[in-house]
Structures are given as C-alpha cells and as structure tokens.
Phi, psi and omega in degrees: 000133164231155155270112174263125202228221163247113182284097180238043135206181206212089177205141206008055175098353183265156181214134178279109205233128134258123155307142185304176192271129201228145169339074184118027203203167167238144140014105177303111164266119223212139140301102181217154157284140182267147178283149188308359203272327181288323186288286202310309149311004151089029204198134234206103184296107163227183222285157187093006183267155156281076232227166204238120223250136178241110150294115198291310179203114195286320187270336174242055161026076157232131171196165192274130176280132156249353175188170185246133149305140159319117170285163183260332163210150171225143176250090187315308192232064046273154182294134190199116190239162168040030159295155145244024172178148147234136182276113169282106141238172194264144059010105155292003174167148186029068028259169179296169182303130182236067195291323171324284185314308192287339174275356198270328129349270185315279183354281187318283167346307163319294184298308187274351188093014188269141151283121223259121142240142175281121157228136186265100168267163172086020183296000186244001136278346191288050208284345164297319177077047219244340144004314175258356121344300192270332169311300193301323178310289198288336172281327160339307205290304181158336182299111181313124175251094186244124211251123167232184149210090211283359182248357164246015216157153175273016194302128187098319193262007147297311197281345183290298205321296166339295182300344177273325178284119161102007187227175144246139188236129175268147185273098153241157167175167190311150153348143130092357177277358168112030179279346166250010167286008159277306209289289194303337198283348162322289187293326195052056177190154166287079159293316147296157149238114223297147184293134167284154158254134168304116168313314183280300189273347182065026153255160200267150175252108177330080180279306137024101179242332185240140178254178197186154190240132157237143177267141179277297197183166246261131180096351137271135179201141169276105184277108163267122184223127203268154148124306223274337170302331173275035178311155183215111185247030160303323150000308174227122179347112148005290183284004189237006215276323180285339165329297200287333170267106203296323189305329205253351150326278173305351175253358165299001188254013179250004179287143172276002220218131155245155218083011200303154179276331217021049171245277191282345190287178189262277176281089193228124221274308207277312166316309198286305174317326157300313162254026148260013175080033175261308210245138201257134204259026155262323160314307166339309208254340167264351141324286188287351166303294189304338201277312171294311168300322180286326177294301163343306173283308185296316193262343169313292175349286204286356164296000000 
C-alpha cells in the first residue's frame, strides 16, 4: 500500500514519516528506511521532504521510501527541505545581539527565496531597550520583527503563532538566544531540550542534537535545528552578495559604475543612500565585513 506523507525526523538513516491527518485521527506516523536506489542516485531522503511510503507494516507502522516529491528548497547544512520561511532569533542580552550573524542569515534566507521572521527574545533583560534600535533598523527594511521573552511570559507568541499557520518553518540563531524555550513556550510543554548559557563566558552550549519537525497543526510545523549558528553562504558570489540585502535593491541603479562593489567606489547609489538616512550604516559595514569574508574565500579558492 502506499502512501504520501512527510519526514519530520531524521536520525542515522531512520526515518520518521507522518502520514496527513484523516478524519477522527491524527496522522500516522510509521518508522521507515529509504530504498538502496537513493544513494546510488546520489540524493539522500531529509527531514521537510515529501515522500511516497510503500507500507510493510500497518500495524507496528514500518514502511519503505519509494521516492522524494520534487523539493521546493533545499538547505545542504543543516539537511532541510521545502522550508518556507525561518525564524531568526535574536538575544537582547545574554548573549549579546549577534547582528553579523543574523544578516548573514537574512542574506541566506534571501538567496533561497525563504521567507525571513526576526524575533528579539530575552527583551526583559534588555534593561537599557538597545532592542528597540535593532526592531526599528529591521522593520524598515521590510522585515517582521517580533520582541518575546520566552522564558518568562507569553509576550509575543500569539503574534509569533500568526506567522507560523500554514508554513514550515525552522528556528535558527547562536546557542543560548531561547529557540528552544520558544519552541516549548509554542507548544506549552518541555518539548525540547533547553540550551543552559554558560555563567561564565555567557555563550550558549549547543544541547539541540537531532533535527526535527513538530506539528502546531495540520500543515504547520516547526523545525529545531543544530547546525544553523555555522551558516555557510559561500554559496553566493561576492559581486552578488548586494542582490541579497532588500534595502539595497533600489539604489544600485543610481551607482554609476556597473558592477559597482559599494566598498571603494565614490560615486555609489548605495553610499549616497546612507547619507540620505535610507540605509542604516552598521548594516552597511556589516555588509562589508561579509562582502570581505566572501572575497576571501573566493581567492583561497584559485589557489
């Protein structure tokens, strides 16, 4: 008998597959193996993919993968399919706002066509509010911005919830910024298992081990995923790196120069736009940081 369902865990080649949700039921879930046909093709069945199930056994749910559904995105690191959006969160405090990191994110984010939410948690440490600095900068832009503080309060996650129906989404940001005491505070139960932050260096230690989809409800799921603080966007070209940060679209067409870098040239639509206040100029500057680590990487390369 087959079936088409979802893989929403992953662990040394096992694979957790739910069947859709059928009238008076919840979802089947069946324990399955992939056919030797997939390696040898060169294509590895991960968790968001779809796939078409041949059952073995109905009753202690075992089945087979006989094919992968066309994905819509795929992500190599962490392995990930058919997100449609990710939730960046952020740390107002302990650890600090890792803003590099996160544009390096959006960037990524870009580049597959995913959709990007910011959420700043841990806002009720933040006593200072520099929070609301970094909400105004990313809303500008264009970006959804939602301020929580998941380990003390629901603040926030009805409006997280919104964002969330209809999609599959992954949580990422560094260790210790609360993804997974959000993703439990979702859920309202210790679903996860929460990162401790080290008292001392105040960085977070990676607990996270396996990834995996939880469903809020049918056709929503939720992703924990290790992996995503070592983002790696060598993926995309230097000379293309500016595609990707949307604030900076309308004003490449006023550089005079085309191919301009907007690192050394003078007359450059993006440099001007920083001093007309359109572009926030820490962004800027974390542009070129990444613009530089990507030139790097590239000339390591012809060597």
């Amino acid at each position: 008998m087959l079936e088409t369902g979802i893989i929403v865990e992953n662990i040394s080649n096992l694979y957790k597959v739910k069947l859709p949700n059928k009238p008076g039921t919840s979802g089947k879930i069946f324990d399955a193996t992939a056919r030797g046909k997939f390696k040898k093709n060169e294509i590895i069945p991960v968790v968001g993919d779809k796939v078409i199930l041949n059952i073995i056994d109905d009753i202690n749910n075992k089945a087979v993968i006989e094919e992968i559904k066309k994905r819509d995105v795929y992500i190599k690191r962490p392995k990930l399919a058919n997100l449609t959006q990710i939730v960046f969160v952020v740390s107002s405090k302990n650890p600090k706002p890792d803003l590099l990191m996160l544009d390096k994110q959006l960037v990524f984010a870009e580049f597959l066509g995913i959709k990007s939410i910011i959420v700043l948690n841990k806002i009720d440490l933040d006593k200072k509010q520099h929070f609301k600095q970094i909400k105004k900068v990313y809303k500008k832009i264009g970006y959804d911005v939602i301020e929580t503080e998941a380990k003390n309060s629901e603040t926030g996650i009805e409006e997280l919830m919104k964002f969330l129906k209809g999609n599959i989404s992954a949580f990422s940001g560094n260790s210790g910024v609360g993804k997974s005491t959000l993703i439990n505070r979702i859920f309202n139960k210790n679903i996860t298992l929460e990162g401790e932050v080290s008292k001392r260096n105040k960085r977070g230690k990676n607990t996270t081990t396996a990834i995996k989809l939880y469903e809020i409800k049918e056709n929503s799921y939720i992703a924990d995923t290790p992996g995503f603080s070592t983002f790696d966007i060598s993926e995309i070209q230097s000379n293309n790196l500016d595609k990707y940060f949307k604030e900076f679209k309308q004003n490449i067409p006023n550089c005079e120069f085309v191919g301009c870098t907007h690192i050394k040239e003078e007359k450059c639509g993006i440099k001007q736009a920083i001093k007309e206040g359109k572009i926030d100029k820490n962004r800027y500057n974390r542009f070129c940081k990444i613009y530089e680590e990507l030139k790097q990487k590239e000339e390591h390369k012809k060597w």
